[in-house]
TORVEX-470904 format. One line per 8 residues: number of its first residue (from 1); for each residue z, y, x of N, C-alpha, C. Coordinates in steps of 0.2 Angstrom, whole numbers. Example, Ala and Ser with C-alpha at 12.3 -4.5 7.8 and 13.67 -1.06 7.14 Angstrom:
BEGIN
1	39:-28:66:39:-22:62:39:-16:66  35:-11:64:36:-5:68:39:0:64
REM end
This chain:
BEGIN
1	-998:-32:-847:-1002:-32:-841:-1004:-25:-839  -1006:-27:-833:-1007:-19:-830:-1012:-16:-835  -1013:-9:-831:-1018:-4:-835:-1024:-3:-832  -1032:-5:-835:-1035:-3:-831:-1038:3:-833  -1041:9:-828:-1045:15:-831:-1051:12:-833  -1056:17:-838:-1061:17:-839:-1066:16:-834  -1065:21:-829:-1068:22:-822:-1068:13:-818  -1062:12:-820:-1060:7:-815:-1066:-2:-817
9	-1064:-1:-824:-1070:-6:-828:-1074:-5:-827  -1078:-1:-828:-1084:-1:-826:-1088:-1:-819  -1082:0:-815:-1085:-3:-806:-1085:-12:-806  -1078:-14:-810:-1078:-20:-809:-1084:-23:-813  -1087:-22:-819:-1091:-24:-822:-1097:-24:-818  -1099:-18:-815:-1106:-18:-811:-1107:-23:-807  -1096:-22:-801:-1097:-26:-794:-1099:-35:-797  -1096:-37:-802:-1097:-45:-805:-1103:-43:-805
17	-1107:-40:-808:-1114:-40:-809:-1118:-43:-804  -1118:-41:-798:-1119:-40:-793:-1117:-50:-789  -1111:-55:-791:-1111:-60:-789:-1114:-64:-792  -1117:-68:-787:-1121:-74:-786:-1120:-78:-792  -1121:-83:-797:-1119:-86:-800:-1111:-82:-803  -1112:-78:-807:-1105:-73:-812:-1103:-77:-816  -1107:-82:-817:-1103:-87:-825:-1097:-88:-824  -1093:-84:-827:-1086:-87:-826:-1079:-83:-821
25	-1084:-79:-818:-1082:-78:-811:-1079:-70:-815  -1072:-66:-810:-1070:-61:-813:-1064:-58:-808  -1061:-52:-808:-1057:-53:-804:-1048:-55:-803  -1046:-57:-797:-1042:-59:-798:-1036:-55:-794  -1028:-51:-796:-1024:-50:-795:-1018:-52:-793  -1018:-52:-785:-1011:-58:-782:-1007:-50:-777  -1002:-55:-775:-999:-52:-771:-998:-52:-765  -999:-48:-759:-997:-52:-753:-993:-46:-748
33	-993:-48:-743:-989:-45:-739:-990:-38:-737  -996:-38:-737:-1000:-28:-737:-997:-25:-744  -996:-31:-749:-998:-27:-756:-1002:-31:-761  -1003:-25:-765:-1007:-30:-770:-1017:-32:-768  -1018:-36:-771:-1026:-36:-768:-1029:-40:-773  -1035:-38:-772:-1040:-40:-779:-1045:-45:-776  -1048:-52:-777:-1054:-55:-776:-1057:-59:-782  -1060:-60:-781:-1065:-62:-787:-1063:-70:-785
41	-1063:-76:-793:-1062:-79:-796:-1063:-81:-802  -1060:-87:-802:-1062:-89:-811:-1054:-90:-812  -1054:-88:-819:-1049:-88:-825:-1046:-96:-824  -1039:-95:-823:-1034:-101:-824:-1031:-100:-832  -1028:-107:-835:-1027:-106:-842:-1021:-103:-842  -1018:-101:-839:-1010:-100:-839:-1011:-91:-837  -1017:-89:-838:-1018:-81:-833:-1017:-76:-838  -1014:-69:-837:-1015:-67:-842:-1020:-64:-841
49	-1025:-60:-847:-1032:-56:-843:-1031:-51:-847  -1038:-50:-843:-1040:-39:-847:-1048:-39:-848  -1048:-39:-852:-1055:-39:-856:-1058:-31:-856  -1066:-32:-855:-1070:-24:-856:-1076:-27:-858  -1078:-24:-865:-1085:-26:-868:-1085:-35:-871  -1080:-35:-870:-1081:-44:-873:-1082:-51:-866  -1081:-45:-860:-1081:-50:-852:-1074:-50:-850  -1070:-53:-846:-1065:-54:-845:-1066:-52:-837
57	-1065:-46:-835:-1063:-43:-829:-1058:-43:-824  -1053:-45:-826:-1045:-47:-822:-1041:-52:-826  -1040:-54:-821:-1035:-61:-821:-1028:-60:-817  -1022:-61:-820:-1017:-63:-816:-1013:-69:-816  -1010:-73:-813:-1005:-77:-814:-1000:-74:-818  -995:-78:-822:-992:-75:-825:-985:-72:-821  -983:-75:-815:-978:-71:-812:-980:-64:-809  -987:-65:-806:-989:-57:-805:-992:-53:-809
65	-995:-56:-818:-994:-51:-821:-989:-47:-825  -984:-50:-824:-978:-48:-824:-975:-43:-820  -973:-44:-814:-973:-38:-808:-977:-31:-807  -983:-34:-813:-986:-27:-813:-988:-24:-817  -982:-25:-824:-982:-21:-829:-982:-12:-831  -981:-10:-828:-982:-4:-825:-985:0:-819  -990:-3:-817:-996:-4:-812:-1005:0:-818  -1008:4:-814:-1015:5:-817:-1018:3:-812
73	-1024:0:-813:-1031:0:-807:-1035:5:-810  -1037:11:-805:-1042:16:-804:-1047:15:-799  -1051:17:-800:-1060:18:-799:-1058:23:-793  -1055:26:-787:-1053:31:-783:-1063:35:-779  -1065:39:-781:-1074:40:-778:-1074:41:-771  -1067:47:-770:-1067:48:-763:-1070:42:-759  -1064:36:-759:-1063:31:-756:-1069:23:-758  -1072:27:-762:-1076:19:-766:-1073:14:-768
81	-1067:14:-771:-1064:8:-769:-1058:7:-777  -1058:3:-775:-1051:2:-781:-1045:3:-780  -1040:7:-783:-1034:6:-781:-1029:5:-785  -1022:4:-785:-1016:1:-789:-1012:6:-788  -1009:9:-793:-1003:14:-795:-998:14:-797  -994:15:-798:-988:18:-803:-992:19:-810  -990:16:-815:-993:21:-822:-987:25:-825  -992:32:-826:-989:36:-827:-984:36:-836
REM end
């Protein structure tokens, strides 16, 4: 599965923090025509996930966690924002 930074867990954990009812809720990685993009969701049984502290933080399908085995999510401060890379 992709790679997330430490940096990048930790945004994601706060921003769940932050949603309404989180039981369950986490983010999710698809693909579309811009690219890749992250929205929050619940865990399908067929996903593969990324775990930080024992909470399940990212979700993918398994056709798109596969397309993005060599992909990192970072924490970017300039931009406040998430973004998806190349891993090095």
């Amino acid at each position: 599965m992709i790679e997330v930074t430490q940096r990048a867990a930790d945004f994601m954990k706060q921003a769940l923090d932050t949603v309404e009812e989180r039981q369950g809720r986490c983010f999710r990685l698809e693909m579309n025509e811009q690219g890749p993009q992250l929205s929050v969701d619940t865990p399908q049984e067929d996903d593969k996930t990324f775990e930080y502290d024992g909470d399940v933080l990212l979700v993918a399908d398994p056709q798109t966690g596969d397309q993005f085995t060599d992909r990192r999510i970072d924490f970017d401060q300039s931009q406040s924002q998430l973004v998806v890379t190349a891993a090095s």
